[in-house]
C-alpha positions as CSV (number, residue, x, y, z in Angstrom):
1,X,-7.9,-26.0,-6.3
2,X,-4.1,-26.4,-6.1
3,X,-3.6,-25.1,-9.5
4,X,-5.3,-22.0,-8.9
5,X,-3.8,-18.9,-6.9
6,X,-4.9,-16.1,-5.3
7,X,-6.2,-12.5,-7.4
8,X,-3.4,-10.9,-5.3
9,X,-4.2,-7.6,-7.1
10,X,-8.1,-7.7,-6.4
11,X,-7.8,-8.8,-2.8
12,X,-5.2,-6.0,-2.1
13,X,-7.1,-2.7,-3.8
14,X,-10.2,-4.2,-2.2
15,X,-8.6,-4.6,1.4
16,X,-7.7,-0.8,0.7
17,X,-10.7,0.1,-0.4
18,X,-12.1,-0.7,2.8
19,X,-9.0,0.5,5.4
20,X,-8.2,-3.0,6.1
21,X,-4.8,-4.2,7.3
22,X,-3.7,-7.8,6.8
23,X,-4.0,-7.8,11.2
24,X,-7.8,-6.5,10.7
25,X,-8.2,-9.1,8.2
26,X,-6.5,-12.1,10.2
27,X,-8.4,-10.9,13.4
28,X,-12.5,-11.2,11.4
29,X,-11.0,-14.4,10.4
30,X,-9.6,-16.4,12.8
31,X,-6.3,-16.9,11.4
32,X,-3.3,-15.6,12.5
33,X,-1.7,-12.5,11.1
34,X,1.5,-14.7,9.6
35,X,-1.1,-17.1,7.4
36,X,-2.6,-13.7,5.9
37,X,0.9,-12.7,5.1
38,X,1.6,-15.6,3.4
39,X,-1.7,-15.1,1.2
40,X,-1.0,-11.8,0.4
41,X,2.5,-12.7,-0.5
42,X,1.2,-16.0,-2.8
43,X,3.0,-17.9,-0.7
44,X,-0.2,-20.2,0.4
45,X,-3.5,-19.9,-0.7
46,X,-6.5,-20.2,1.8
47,X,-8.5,-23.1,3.0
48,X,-11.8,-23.4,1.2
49,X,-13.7,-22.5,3.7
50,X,-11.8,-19.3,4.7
51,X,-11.4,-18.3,1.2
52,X,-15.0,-18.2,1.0
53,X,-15.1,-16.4,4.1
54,X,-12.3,-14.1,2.9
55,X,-14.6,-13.2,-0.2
56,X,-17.6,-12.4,2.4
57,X,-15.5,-10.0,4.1
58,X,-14.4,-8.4,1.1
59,X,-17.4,-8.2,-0.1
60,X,-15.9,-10.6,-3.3
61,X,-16.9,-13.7,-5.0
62,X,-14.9,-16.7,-4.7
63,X,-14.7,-16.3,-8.6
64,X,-13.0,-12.6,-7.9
65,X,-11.2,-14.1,-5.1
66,X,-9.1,-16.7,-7.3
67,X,-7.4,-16.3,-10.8
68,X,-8.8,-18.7,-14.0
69,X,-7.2,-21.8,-13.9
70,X,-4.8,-22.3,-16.9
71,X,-5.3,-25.0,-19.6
72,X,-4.7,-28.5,-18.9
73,X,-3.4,-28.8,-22.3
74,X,0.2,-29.7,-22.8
75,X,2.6,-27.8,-24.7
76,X,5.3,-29.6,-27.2
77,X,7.8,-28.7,-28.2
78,X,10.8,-30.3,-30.1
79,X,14.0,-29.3,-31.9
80,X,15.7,-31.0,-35.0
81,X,19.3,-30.8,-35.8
82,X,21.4,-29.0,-37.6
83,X,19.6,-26.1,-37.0
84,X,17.2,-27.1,-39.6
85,X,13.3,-25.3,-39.4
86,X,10.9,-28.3,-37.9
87,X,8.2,-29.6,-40.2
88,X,5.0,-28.8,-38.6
89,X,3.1,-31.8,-40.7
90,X,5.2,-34.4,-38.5
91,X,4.0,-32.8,-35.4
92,X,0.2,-33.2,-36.4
């Protein structure tokens, strides 16, 4: 889960949706007003257990909740010299 991050977008349009500030939030949770700050920012993202929680009171999945991980594939990338166009054959 720590490649994952918050749906900032969802979470804040549903949180208006229903009149919710980030201290009404941090109160039905438990957590303290700074932690939910740091969510909303994407400064941390929440435990799994308040994240599902945080989805309940949203009325969210988890799967709404938190953006697709990216691939796990890596990216290459080389450069020749001389400013000469690579060959993509050699890369394959």
């Amino acid at each position: 889960m720590a490649d994952r991050n918050l749906n900032l977008t969802m979470i804040k349009a549903r949180m208006v949706e229903l009149g919710l500030s980030a201290s009404n939030v941090a109160k039905k949770l438990g957590v303290s007003r700074t932690i939910v700050s740091e969510w909303i920012n994407g400064k941390k993202i929440p435990r799994p257990r308040i994240l599902f929680e945080l989805g309940m009171l949203l009325d969210l999945k988890v799967s709404e909740v938190l953006l697709p991980e990216l691939s796990a594939e890596p990216i290459v990338a080389y450069r020749k010299r001389s400013n000469s166009k690579p060959d993509l054959t050699e890369a394959m």
